[in-house]
MDTraj code that builds the backbone (N, CA, C; nanometers):
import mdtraj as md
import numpy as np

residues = "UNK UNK UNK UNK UNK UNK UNK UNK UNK UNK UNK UNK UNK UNK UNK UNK UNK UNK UNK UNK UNK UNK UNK UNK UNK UNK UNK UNK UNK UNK UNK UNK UNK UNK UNK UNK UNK UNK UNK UNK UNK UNK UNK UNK UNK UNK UNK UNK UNK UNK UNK UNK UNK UNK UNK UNK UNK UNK UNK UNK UNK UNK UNK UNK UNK".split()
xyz = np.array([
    [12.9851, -9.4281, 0.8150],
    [12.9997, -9.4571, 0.9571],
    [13.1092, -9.5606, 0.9792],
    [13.1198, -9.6639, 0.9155],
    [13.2246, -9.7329, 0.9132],
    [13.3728, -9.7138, 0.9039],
    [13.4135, -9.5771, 0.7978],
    [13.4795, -9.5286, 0.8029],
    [13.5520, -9.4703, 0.9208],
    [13.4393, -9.3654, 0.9529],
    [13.4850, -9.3281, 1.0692],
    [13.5241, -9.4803, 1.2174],
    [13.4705, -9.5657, 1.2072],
    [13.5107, -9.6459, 1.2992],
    [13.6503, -9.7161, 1.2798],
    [13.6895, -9.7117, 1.1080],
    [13.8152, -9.7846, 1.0613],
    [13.9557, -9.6953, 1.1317],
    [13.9057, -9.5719, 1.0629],
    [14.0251, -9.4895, 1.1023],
    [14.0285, -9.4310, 1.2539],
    [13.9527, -9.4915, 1.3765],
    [13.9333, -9.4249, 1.4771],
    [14.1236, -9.4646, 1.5683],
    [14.1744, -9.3730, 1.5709],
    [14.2301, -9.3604, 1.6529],
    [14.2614, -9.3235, 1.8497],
    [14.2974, -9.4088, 1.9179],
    [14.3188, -9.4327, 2.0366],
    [14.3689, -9.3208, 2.1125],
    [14.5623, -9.2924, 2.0204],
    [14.6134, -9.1703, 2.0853],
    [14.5421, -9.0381, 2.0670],
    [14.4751, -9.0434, 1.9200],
    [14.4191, -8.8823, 1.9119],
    [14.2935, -8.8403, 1.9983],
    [14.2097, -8.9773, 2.0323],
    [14.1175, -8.9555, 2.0694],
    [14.1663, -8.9449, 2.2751],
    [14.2896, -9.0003, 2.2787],
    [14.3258, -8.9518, 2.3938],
    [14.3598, -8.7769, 2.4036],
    [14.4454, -8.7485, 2.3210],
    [14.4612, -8.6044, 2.3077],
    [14.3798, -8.5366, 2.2826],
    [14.2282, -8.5360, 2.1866],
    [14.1573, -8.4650, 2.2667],
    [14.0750, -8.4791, 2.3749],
    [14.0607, -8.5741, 2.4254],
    [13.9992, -8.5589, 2.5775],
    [14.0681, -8.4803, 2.6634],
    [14.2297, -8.5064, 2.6585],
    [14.2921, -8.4215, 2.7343],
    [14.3029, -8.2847, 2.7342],
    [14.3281, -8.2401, 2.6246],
    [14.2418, -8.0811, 2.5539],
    [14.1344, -8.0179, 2.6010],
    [14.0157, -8.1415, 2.6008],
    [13.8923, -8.1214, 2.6283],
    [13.8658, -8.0814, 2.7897],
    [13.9364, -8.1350, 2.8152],
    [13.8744, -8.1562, 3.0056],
    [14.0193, -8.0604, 3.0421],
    [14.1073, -8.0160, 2.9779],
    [14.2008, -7.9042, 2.9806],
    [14.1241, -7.7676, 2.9984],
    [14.0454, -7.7764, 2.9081],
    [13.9823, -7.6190, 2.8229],
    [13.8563, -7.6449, 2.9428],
    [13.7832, -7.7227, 2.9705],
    [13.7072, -7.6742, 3.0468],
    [13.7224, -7.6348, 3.1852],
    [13.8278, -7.7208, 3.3137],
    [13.9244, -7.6692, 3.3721],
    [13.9979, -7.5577, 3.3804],
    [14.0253, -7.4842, 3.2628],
    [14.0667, -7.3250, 3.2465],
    [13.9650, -7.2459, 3.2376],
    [13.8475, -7.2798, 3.1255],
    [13.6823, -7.1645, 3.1682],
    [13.6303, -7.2166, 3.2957],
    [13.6572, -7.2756, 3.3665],
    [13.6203, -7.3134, 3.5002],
    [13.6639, -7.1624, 3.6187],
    [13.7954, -7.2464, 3.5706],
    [13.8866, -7.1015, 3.6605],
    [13.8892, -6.9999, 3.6719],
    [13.8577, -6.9327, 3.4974],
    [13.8853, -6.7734, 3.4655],
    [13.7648, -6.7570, 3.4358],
    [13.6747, -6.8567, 3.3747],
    [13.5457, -6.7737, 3.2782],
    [13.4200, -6.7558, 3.3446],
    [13.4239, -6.9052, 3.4546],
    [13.2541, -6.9039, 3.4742],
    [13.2376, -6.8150, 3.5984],
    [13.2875, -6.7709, 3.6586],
    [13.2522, -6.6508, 3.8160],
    [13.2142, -6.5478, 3.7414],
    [13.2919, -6.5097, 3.5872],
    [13.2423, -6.3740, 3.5544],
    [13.1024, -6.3764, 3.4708],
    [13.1269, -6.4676, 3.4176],
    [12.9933, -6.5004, 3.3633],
    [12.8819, -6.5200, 3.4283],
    [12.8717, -6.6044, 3.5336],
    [12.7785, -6.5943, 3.6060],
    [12.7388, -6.4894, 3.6951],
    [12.8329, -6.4064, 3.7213],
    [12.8468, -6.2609, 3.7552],
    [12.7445, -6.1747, 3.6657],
    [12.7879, -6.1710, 3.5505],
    [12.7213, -6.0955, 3.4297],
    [12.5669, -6.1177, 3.4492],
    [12.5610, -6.2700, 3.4677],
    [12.4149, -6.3276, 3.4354],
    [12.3560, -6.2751, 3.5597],
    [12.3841, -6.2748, 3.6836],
    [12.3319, -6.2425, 3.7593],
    [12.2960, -6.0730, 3.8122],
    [12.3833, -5.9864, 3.7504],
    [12.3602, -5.8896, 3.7555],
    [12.2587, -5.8580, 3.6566],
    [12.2510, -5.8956, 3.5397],
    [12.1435, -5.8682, 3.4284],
    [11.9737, -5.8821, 3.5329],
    [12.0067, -6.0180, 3.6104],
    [11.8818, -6.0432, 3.6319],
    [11.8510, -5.9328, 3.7353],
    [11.8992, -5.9212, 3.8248],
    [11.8995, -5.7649, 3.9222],
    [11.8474, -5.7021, 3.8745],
    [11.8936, -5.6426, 3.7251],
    [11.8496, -5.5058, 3.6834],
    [11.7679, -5.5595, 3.6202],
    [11.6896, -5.6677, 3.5615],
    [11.5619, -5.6689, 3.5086],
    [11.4311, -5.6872, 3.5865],
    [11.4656, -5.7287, 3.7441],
    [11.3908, -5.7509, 3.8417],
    [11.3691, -5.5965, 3.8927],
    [11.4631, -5.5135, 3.8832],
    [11.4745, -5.4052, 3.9628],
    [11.3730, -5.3178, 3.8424],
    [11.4329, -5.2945, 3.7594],
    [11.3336, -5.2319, 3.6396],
    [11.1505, -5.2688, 3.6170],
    [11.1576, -5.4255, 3.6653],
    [11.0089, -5.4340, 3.6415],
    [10.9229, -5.3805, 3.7846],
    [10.9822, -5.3866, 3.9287],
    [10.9542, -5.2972, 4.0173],
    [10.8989, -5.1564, 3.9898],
    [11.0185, -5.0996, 3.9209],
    [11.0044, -4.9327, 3.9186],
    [10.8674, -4.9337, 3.8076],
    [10.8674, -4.9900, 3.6905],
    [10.7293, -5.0101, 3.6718],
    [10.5984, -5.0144, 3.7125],
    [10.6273, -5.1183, 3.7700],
    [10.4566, -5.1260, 3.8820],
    [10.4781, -5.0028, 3.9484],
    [10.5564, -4.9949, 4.0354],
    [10.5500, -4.8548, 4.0934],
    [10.5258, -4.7459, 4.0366],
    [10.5789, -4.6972, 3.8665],
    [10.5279, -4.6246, 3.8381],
    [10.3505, -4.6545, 3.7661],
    [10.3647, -4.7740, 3.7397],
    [10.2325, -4.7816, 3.7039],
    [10.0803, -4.7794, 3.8031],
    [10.1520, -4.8067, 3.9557],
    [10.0154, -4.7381, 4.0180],
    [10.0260, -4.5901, 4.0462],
    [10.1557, -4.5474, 4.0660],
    [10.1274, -4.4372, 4.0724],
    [10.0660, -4.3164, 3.9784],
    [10.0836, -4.3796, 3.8776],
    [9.9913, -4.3254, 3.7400],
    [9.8534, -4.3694, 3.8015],
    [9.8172, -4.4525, 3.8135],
    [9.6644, -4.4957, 3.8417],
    [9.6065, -4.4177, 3.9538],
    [9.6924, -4.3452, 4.0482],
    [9.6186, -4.2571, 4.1390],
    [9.5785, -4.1432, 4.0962],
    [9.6727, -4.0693, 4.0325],
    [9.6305, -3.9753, 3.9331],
    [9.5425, -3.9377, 3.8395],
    [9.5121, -4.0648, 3.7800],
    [9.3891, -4.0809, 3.6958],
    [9.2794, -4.0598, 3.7543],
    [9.2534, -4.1044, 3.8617],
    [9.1402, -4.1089, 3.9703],
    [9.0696, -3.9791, 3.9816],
])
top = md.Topology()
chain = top.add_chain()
for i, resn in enumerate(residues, 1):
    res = top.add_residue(resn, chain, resSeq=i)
    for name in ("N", "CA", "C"):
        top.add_atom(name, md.element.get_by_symbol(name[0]), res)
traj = md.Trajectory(xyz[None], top)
């Protein structure tokens, strides 16, 4: 641990912050609408699928009757 505190550098640790808060600023821009896009459509169709279920599952249950 010490080590790492001897050799800690100022400029590098400036360059990557700037990198850092670079790269997230760009998946900001391009990545997260589609992604959250994705995520949200998944949930649609897993909400929509467990519907058609019940639905088919009472309608099985009238039948049985």
């Amino acid at each position: 641990m010490e080590k790492l505190i001897e050799d800690f550098s100022v400029g590098l640790f400036f360059w990557q912050l700037v990198l850092f808060v670079g790269l997230v600023l760009l998946l900001k821009k391009f990545a997260w609408k589609p992604i959250l896009d994705s995520v949200n459509e998944r949930e649609d169709g897993i909400k929509n699928a467990l519907a058609s279920a019940e639905e088919a599952k009472k309608r099985n249950a009238k039948f049985k009757c």
